[in-house]
N, C-alpha and C positions, 0 to 999 in steps of 0.2 A: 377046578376053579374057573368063573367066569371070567372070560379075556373082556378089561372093564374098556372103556370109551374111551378115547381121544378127547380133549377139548373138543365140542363142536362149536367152538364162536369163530364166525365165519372171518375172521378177522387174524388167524392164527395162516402163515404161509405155507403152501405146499411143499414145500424143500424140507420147512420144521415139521411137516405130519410125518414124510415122507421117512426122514431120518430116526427120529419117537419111534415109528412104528420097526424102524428094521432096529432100532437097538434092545426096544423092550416086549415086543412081543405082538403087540397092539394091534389096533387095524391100522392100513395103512392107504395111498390113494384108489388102491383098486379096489376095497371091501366097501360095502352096502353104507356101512355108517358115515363115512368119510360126508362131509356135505360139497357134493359140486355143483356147481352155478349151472344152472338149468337156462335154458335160450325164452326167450318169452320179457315179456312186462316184467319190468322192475316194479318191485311192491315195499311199500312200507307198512307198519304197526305204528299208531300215537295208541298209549295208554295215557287216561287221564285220572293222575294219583290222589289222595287225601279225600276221597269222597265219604259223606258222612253226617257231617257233624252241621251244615248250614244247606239248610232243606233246596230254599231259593236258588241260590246257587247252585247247589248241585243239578237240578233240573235243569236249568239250562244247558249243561255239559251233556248231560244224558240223553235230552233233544235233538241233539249234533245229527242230522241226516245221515251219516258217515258209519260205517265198521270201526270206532273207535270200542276200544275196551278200556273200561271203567275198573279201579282200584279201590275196594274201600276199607277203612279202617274197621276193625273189628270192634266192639261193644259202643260203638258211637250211636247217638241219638235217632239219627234216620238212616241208619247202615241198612237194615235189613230190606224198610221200605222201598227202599231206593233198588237196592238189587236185582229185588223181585218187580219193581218198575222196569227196569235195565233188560232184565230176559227177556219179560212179553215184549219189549221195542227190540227182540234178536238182539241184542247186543251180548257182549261177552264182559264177564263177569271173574274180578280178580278178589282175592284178598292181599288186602296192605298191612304188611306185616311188621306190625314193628319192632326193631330190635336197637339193643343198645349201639350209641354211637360213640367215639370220642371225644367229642363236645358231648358235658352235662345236659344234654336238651328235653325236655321236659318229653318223655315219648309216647303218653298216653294208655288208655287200658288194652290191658293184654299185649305188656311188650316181654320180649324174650331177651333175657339178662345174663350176663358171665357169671356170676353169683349162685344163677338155681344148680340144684342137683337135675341130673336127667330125670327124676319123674318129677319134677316140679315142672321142667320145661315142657317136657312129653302135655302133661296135660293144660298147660296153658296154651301151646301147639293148637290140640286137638279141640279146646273149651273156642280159643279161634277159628279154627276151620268151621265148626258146626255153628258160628254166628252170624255167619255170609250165606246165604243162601243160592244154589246154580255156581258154585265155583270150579272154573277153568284150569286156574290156575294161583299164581303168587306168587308177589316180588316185597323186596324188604323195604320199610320203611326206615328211613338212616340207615343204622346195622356197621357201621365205618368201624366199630371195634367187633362186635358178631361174628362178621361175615369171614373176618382175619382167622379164626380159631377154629382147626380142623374138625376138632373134638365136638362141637355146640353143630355146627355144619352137618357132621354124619350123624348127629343125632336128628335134625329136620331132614335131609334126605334118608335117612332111612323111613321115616314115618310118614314120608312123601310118598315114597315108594311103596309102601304097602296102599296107599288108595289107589293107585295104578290108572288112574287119569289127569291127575294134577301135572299142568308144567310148573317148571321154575324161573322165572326171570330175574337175574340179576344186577339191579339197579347200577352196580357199578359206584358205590359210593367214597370206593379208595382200590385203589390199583395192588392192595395187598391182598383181596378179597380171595377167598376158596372155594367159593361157593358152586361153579361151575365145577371144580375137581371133584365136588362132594357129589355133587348132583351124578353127574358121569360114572362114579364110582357104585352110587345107588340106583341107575339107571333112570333115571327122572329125566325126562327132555325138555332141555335148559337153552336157555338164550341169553345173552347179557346186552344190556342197554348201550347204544350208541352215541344218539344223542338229548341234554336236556335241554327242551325248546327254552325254557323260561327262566333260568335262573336269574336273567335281566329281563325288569318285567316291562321294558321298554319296547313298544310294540314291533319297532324296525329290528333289534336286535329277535324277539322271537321271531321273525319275519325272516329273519337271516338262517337262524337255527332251523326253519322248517325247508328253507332252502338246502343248506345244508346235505339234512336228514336224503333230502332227492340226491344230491348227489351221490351220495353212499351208494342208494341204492342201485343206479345207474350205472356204479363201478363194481358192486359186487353183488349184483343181482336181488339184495332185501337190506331194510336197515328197520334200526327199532328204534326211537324216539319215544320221551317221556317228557310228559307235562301235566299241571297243576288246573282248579277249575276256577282261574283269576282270568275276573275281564278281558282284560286286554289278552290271554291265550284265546278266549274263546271267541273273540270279533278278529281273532288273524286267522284261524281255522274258520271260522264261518265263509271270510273272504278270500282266502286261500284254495283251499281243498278241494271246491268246482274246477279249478283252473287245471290243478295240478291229477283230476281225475280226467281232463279234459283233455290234458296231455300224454295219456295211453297212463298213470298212476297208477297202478291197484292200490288203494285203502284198503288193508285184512285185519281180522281180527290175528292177535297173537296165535291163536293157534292154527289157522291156517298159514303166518307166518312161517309155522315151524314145518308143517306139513310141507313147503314150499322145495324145504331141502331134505326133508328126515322123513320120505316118505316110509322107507320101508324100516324106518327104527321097530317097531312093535310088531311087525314078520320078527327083524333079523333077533329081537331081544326075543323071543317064544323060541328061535331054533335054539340058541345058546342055553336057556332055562335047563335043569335037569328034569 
């Protein structure tokens, strides 16, 4: 049997890896997977979520000078165009997945529900993936009830893990979420969201939030930040992000985020493989 992963969200203490690993078997601070803070530039990831459905807008986000990676919802009106916009500008390209939440909230086409049977999910899953074009990766849309249920989880990390390039981000939309255990368990290299810049869409407040986001980084060597493609986000990153590259910043895409700590995950997951 494969010895499955630790939490990787760098946010988890070394005393709690330390202890996990000598009770159950796991890795612990000395093995390859373990994530430690590397010397160098503090970096962050913004992803910018809900892309899709308002052409104008979305272009402007996409424009962003910046390593920001783009999220978009799956069967929406200018998802595909936009995507395939987003790659030729190098950018990195998510899908936004949406899953039921516990607020009734209306969650659009191709969400994944407590209700399907696994092949109904499986291929709404799958009917999702193939309507993003260049995807990186994918983080949930809501999903505040989803994300809770071990069962609905190891079904997307397992069919994650068979395309064996996809990361998984998790949005972090309720503090009961499993998504990172799933992930870990199906070997999918996973990250969970830190901070969200915008849910005050008061310019000084995301201004605060992207401050923030630096300091994380600053303390624990990367941070992930997520944000929306509303005016006022994208005139505090436009006047932002010069400053804060100017300040030794790295802006990465997500998957160089992850690369930052989990260099050798896909060595050490091919020695473990049978």
């Amino acid at each position: 049997m494969k010895t499955h992963l630790l939490s990787l969200i760098k946010t988890v203490s070394p005393p709690a890896l330390l202890l996990a690993g000598i009770l159950s078997g796991h890795p612990t601070l000395a093995d390859p997977l373990t994530p430690i803070a590397e010397p160098g530039r503090p970096a962050i990831s913004i992803i910018i979520d809900d892309l899709g459905n308002l052409r104008d807008r979305d272009l402007r986000a996409i424009r962003l000078p910046w390593a920001i990676t783009y999220a978009f919802l799956p069967h929406t009106p200018h998802a595909r165009e936009l995507a395939k916009l987003a790659n030729r500008l190098n950018k990195e390209v998510m899908l936004h997945l949406p899953m039921e939440a516990m607020e009734r909230n209306r969650l659009g086409p191709g969400a994944l529900t407590l209700a399907m049977t696994r092949q109904q999910f499986l291929q709404q899953l799958r009917d999702d993936i193939t309507a993003i074009p260049h995807l990186a990766g994918i983080n949930n849309h809501m999903g505040s009830l989803l994300t809770q249920h071990p069962g609905h989880m190891r079904w997307l990390m397992q069919e994650l893990g068979e395309h064996d390039t996809l990361y998984f981000v998790d949005s972090y939309t309720t503090k009961d979420s499993v998504a990172i255990q799933a992930a870990n368990e199906n070997w999918v290299p996973n990250i969970r969201r830190d901070v969200f810049l915008d849910s005050d869409r008061d310019p000084a407040r995301i201004r605060a939030e992207l401050h923030r986001t630096v300091r994380l980084a600053r303390e624990h060597g990367i941070a992930l930040a997520i944000g929306h493609p509303y005016p006022e986000t994208l005139s505090v990153l436009e006047q932002e992000l010069p400053r804060l590259a100017a300040e030794g910043i790295d802006i990465l895409p997500v998957s160089q985020l992850l690369d930052k700590h989990m260099q050798r995950f896909r060595t050490w997951r091919a020695f473990l493989s049978p």
